[in-house]
Each structure stands twice: as C-alpha cells, then as structure tokens.
KOLNU-373726 format. One record per residue (C-alpha): residue number from 0; residue in three letters; x, y, z. Coordinates in pm, 1 decimal, padded with zeros to 6 digits, m for minus. Layout:
<marzas>
- NUM/ala/X/Y/Z
...
</marzas>
This chain:
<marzas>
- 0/unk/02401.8/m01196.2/m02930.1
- 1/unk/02174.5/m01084.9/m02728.5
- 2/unk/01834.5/m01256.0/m02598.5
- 3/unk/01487.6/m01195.7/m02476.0
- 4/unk/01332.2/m01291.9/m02092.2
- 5/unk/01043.0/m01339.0/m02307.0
- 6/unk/00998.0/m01738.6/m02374.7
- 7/unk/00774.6/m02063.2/m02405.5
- 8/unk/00939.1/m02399.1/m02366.6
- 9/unk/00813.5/m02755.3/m02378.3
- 10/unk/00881.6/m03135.6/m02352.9
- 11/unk/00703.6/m03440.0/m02302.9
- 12/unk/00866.0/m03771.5/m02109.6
- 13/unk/00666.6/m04115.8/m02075.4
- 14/unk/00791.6/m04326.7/m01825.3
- 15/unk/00580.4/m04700.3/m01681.6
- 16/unk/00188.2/m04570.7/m01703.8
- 17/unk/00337.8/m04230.2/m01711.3
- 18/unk/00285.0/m03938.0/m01941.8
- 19/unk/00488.3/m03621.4/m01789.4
- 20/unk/00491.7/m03265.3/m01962.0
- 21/unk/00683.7/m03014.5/m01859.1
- 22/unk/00607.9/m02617.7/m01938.7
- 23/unk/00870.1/m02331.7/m01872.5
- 24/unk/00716.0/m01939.7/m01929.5
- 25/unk/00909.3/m01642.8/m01873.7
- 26/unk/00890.4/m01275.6/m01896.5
- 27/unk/01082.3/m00975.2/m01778.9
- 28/unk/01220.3/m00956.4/m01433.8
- 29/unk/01523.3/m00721.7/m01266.9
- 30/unk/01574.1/m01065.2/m01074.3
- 31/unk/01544.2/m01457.0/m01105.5
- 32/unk/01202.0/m01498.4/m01006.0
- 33/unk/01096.0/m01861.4/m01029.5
- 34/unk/00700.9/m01994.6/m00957.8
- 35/unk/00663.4/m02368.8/m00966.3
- 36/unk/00405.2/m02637.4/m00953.0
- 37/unk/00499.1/m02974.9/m00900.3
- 38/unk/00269.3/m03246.9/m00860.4
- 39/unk/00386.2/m03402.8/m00515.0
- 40/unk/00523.7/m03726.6/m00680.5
- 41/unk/00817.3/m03513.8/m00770.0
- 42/unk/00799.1/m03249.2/m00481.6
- 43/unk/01134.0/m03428.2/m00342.9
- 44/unk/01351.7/m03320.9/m00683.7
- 45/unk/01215.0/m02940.4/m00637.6
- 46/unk/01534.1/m02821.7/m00548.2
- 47/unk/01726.2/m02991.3/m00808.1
- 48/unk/01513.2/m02838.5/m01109.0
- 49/unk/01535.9/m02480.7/m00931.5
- 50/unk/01895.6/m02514.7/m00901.4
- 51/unk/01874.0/m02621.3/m01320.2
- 52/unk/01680.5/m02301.7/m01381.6
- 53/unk/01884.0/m02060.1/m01211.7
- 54/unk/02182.1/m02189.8/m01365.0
- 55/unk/02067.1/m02212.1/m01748.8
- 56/unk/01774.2/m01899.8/m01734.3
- 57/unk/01993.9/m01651.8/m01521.5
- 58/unk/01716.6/m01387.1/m01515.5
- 59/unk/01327.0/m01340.3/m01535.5
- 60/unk/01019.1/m01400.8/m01413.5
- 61/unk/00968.2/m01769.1/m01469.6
- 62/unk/00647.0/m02002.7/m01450.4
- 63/unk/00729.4/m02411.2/m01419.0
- 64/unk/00484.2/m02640.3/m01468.6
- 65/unk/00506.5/m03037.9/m01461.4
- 66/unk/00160.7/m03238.5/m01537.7
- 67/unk/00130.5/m03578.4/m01544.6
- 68/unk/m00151.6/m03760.7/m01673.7
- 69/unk/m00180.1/m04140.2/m01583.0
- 70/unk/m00271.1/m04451.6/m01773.8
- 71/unk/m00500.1/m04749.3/m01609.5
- 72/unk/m00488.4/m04802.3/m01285.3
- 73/unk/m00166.0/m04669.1/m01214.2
- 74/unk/m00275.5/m04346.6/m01071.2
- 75/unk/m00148.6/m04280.9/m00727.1
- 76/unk/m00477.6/m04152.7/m00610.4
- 77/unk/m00681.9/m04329.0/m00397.4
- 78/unk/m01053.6/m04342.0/m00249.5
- 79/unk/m01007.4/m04293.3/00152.8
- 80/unk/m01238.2/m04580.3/00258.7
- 81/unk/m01191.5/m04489.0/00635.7
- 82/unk/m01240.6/m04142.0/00602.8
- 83/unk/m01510.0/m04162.2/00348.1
- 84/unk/m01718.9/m04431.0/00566.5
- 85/unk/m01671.2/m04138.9/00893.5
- 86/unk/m01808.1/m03906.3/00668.5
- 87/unk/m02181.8/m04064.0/00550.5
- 88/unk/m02230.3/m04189.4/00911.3
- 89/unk/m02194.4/m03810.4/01057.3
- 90/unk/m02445.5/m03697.1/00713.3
- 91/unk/m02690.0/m03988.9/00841.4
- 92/unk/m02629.2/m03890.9/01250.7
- 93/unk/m02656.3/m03512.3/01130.2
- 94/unk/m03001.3/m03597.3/00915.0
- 95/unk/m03169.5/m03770.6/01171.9
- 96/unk/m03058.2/m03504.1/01459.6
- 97/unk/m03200.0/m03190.4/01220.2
- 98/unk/m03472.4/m03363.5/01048.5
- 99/unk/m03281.0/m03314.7/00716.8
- 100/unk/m03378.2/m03507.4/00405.4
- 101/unk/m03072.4/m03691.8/00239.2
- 102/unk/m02905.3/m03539.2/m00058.7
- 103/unk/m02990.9/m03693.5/m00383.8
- 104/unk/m02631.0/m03722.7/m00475.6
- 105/unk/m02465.3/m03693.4/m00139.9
- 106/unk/m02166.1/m03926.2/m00211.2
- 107/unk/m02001.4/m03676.7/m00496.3
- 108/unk/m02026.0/m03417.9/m00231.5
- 109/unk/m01856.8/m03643.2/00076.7
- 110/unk/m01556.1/m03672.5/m00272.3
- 111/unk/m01487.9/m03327.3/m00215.3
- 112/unk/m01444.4/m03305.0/00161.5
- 113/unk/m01064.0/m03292.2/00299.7
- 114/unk/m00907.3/m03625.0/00279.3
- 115/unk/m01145.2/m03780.3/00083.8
- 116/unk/m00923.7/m03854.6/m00167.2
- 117/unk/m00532.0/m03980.7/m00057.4
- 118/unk/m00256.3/m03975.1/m00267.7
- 119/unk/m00017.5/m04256.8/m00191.8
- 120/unk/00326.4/m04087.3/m00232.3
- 121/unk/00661.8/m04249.8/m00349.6
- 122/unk/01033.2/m04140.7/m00344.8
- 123/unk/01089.2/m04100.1/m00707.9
- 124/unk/01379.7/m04377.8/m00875.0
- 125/unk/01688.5/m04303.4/m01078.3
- 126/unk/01586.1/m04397.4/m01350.9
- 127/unk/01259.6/m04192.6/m01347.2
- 128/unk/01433.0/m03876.2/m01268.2
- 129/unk/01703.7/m03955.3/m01525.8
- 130/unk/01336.2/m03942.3/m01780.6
- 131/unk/01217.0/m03657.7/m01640.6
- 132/unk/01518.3/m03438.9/m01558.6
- 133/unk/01584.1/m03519.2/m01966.3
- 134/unk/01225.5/m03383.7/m02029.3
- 135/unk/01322.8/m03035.2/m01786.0
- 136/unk/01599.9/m02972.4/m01995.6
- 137/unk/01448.8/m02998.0/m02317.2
- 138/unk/01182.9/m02784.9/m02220.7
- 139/unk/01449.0/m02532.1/m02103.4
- 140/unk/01636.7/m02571.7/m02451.7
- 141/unk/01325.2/m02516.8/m02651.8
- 142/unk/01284.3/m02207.9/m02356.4
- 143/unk/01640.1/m02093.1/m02476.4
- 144/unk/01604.8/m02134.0/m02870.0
- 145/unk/01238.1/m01946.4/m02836.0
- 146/unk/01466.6/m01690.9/m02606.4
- 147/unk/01718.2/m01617.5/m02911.0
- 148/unk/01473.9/m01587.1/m03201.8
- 149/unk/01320.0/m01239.7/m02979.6
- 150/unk/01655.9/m01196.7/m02935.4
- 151/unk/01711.0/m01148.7/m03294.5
- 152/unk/01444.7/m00947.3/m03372.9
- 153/unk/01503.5/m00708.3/m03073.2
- 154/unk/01832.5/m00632.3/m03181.3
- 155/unk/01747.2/m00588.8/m03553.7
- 156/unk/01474.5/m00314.3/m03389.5
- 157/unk/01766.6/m00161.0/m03196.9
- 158/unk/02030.0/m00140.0/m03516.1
- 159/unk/01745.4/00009.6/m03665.7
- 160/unk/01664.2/00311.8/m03377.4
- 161/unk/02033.6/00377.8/m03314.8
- 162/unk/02129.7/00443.3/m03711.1
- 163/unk/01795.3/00697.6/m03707.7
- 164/unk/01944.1/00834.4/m03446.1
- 165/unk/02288.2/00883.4/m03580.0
- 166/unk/02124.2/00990.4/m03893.0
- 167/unk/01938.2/01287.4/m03702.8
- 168/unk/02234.7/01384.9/m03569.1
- 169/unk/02391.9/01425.5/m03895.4
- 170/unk/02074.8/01666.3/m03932.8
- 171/unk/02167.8/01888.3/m03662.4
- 172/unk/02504.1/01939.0/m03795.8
- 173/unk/02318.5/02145.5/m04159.0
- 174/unk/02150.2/02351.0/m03912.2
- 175/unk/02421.1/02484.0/m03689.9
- 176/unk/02562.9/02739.4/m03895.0
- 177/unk/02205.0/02898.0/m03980.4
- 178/unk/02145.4/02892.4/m03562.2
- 179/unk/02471.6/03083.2/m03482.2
- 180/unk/02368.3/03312.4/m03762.8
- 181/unk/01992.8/03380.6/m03662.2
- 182/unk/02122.5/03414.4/m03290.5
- 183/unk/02347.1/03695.2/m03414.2
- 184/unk/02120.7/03855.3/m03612.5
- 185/unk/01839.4/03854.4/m03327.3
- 186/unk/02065.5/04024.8/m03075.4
- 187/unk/02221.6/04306.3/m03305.2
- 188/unk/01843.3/04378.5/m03431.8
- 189/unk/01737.3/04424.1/m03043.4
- 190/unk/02011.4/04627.9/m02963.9
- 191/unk/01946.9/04856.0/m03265.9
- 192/unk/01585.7/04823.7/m03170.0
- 193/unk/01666.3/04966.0/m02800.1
- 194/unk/01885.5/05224.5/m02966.3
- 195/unk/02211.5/05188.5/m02735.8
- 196/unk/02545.7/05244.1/m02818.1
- 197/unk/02780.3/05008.4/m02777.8
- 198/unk/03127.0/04928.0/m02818.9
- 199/unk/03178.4/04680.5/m03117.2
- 200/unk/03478.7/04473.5/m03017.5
- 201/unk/03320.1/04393.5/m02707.8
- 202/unk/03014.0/04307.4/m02859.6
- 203/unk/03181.7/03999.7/m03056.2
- 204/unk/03379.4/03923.7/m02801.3
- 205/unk/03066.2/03885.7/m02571.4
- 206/unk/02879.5/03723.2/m02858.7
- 207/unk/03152.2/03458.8/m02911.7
- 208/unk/03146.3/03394.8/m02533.2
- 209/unk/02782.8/03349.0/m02600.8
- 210/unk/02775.0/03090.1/m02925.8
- 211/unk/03014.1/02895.7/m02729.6
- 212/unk/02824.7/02821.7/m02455.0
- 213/unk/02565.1/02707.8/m02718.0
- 214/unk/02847.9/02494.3/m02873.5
- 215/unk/02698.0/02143.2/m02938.0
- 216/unk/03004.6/01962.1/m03097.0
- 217/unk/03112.1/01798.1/m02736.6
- 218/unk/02754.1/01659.7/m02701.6
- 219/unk/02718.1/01524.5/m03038.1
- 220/unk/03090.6/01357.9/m03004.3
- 221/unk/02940.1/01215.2/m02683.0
- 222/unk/02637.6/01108.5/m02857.9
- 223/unk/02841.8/00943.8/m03121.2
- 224/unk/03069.2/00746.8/m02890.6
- 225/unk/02729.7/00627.5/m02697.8
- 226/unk/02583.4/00513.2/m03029.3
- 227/unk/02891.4/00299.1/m03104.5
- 228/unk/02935.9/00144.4/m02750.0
- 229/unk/02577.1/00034.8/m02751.9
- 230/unk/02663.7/m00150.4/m03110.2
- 231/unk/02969.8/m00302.5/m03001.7
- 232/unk/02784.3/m00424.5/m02646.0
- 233/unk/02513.9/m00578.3/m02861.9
- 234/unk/02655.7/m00775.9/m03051.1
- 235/unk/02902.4/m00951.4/m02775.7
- 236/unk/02851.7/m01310.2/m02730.0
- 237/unk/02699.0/m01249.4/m02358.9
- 238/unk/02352.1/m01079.7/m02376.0
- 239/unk/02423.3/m00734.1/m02146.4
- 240/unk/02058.6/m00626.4/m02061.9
- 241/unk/02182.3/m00407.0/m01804.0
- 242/unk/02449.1/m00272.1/m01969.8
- 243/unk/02238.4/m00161.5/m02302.3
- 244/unk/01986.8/m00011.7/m02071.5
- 245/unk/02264.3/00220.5/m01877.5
- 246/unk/02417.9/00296.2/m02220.6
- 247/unk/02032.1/00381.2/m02296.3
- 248/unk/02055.4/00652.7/m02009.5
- 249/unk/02347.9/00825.3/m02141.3
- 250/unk/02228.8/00833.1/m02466.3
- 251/unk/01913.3/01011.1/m02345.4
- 252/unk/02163.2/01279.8/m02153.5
- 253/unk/02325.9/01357.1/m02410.0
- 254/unk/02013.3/01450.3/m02671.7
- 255/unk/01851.1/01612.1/m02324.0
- 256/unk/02120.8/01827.2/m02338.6
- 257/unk/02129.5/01871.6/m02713.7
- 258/unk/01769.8/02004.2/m02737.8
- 259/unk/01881.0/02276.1/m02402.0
- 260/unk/02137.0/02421.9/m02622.4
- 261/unk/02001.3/02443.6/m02962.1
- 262/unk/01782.9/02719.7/m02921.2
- 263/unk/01669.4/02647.2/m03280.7
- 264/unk/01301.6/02532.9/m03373.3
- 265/unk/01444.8/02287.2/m03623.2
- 266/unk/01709.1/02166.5/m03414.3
- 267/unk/01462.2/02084.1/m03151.9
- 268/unk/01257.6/01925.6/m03354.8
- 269/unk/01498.7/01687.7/m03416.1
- 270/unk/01612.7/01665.2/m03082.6
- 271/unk/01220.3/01499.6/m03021.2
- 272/unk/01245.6/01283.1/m03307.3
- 273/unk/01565.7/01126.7/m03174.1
- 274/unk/01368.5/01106.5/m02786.4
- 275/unk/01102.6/00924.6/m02982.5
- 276/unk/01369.8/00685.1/m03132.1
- 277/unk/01518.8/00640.0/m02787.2
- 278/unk/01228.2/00585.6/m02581.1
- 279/unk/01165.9/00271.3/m02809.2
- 280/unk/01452.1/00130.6/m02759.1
- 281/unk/01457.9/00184.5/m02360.3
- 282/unk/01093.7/m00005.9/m02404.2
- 283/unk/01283.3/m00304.6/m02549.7
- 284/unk/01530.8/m00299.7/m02326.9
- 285/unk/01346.6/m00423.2/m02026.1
- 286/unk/01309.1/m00738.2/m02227.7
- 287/unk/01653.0/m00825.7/m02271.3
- 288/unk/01817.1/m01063.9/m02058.0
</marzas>
C-alpha cells in the first residue's frame, strides 16, 4: 500500500518538572531532508533521533520539533548575576560620560543583552532518554498512521484516473474504422479533384502502406500493459513513489504518440482527455513516498 510524504505527528512525555512534546511535519522531498530544533538539554541525543528518522521516514522533507515547558523552579535557566552586574555599571559609566538620562526600565533591556540569561546544561540520564526517545517514536507512529490514511486516498484517486483512462481507450477503438475510412475517402476525392490518372493496384497498395503507419493497435497494447503495471505496483506492500512516477512517463509516451497518429478530431480529443487524466495523477505522484 502505498503512502504519502505528507504527515503531522505528535506525542507528549512528562518526566521530574518536565513536560516534553515532540512534533514531526513532513512534505514531499526527492531526498531525506531532515530540519531539527532541539532545545540544548537534549542537543547531545541529536544524532540518535536523526538516525530514528532516517530509518522509520525513509524520504521527505521533514520538520522536528521538541519543546519543553518547565514546572517551578526547575527550569535550567538562570539570571547571569556577573554578567548582568558588568552590564548596569557600563549603562551608569556610559550615562555619566554622555550626559544620558537613565532608562525608565533599563533592567528588561540589560535581560536581553548576550549572556544575560545562562542556561545551566546537563548530560541527559537513561532513564530520561528512555521517556523521551518513547515520546519520538510515538510521534513518528502517529507521523506514519497520518502517512497511510493520504496514502489511501491517493491511491483510490489513482484507481480512479487509470480506469478513465483505460475506458478512453476503449473509445478510440469505435473510432478507428471510421478514421481509416475518412482517410481513404479524403485522398481518392483529391486525386479525382487534381484529375490524374493513376494506376489502381498501386494506389491500395500505397494506401495500405499508408493506414499502417497510422496503425495504433501496438500503442494501445502498450498503453494497456502500462495501465496494469502501475495497478499491480500500487498495490505492493512497499510504497514505490519512484516507480509509479516512471510508469507515469511511459504512460504519457504512449497517449503522446496516440494523439500523433490518429489524425482524427475525435480521436484526439480523446487523446487530451486521457493527458488531462494523466497529468493528475503525475501531480499526486510527487507525494508518494
């Protein structure tokens, strides 16, 4: 069965004062493409959750996100006194130098300056990981289950486009007789038109040289053998993005060469009702994993 790049997954882990939540995006990618944001806390276990992405999402363009919000006093953020106290006696030196009037609220501004603000960093525990690696692969299941639902409804779409296509070319197949006919018709009225006599067996032997050129059967078996193969390669157990988007291609060959041969207004019209089907499908198919 095949499934979507196109997914939301989350989870939620408390662990001590801890609240973690973890949030996995993706969308279409040619490639594994993975953006992260870890809050530093957990910046040593980085390579460890990428390694758990690239094994479980294969492909996509893929946004991870871990917040965690902190209860009491157990935030790891602290005020830096030292650097703090550095900073109001250079405001006060700076003032008195320039003749500049204090800010009203000068300390919320000092906050913001570099350093300010430390964040007293810790090698994370076993047993904290063991919480939080169970909340990244949760949030990659839910990522996975969201994954198979598009799944489904992609490939219901693309049952649906590939039986209008068959169907069309079922349509072509009423119309070939009447082309051969007008075709023969059209070049026996010129020639009596132009008033030139000509030798009769050679005339249907050149005109049966000519229809068979025009001959469409080889395309449409083709056709029919590309529909197929793209049924049989959706519904295998692995999703095949690739492969249903290079089936795709020679699908859209053989109808190309379809509407060069039919020389028929109704037959072409068909032909760009069947591109129309197609060129849905191809749109899909940058979706699928």
């Amino acid at each position: 069965m095949i499934q979507s790049m196109t997914g939301f997954g989350k989870s939620e882990a408390e662990f001590c004062n801890k609240k973690v939540t973890v949030e996995i995006k993706s969308l279409n990618s040619k490639q594994m493409d993975i953006t992260t944001r870890i809050p530093t806390t957990y910046r040593d276990k980085e390579m460890e959750i990428r390694n758990l992405l690239f094994q479980t999402l294969e492909r996509g363009k893929v946004d991870f996100t871990i917040n965690i919000d902190f209860a009491g006093k157990s935030s790891p953020n602290r005020l830096n006194a030292s650097i703090i106290e550095s900073y109001c006696n250079d405001v006060r030196d700076i003032s008195e130098k320039l003749g500049i009037p204090l800010p009203a609220d000068w300390f919320s501004t000092i906050l913001l300056l570099p350093e300010a603000i430390k964040t007293e960093i810790s090698e994370t525990d076993e047993e904290e990981w063991n919480y939080l690696k169970a909340a990244v692969e949760s949030a990659v299941g839910n990522l996975l289950a969201f994954r198979t639902q598009e799944g489904k409804m992609l490939e219901k779409l693309f049952i649906e486009k590939i039986n209008a296509i068959k169907n069309l070319s079922k349509q072509i197949e009423t119309l070939e007789q009447e082309r051969i006919e007008i075709i023969s018709r059209n070049i026996v009225t010129s020639l009596q038109t132009l008033d030139i006599q000509y030798d009769k067996n050679r005339f249907e032997q050149e005109l049966i040289y000519y229809i068979d050129r025009l001959d469409v059967n080889e395309e449409k078996n083709r056709l029919a053998n590309h529909l197929k193969y793209f049924l049989e390669t959706l519904s295998s157990e692995k999703s095949q993005g690739r492969k249903l988007g290079f089936i795709a291609q020679e699908i859209g060959r053989e109808i190309n060469t379809l509407g060069s041969k039919s020389n028929h207004a109704g037959m072409q019209k068909i032909v760009v009702q069947m591109k129309d089907e197609l060129e849905q499908i191809k749109e899909q198919i940058l979706n699928v994993l």
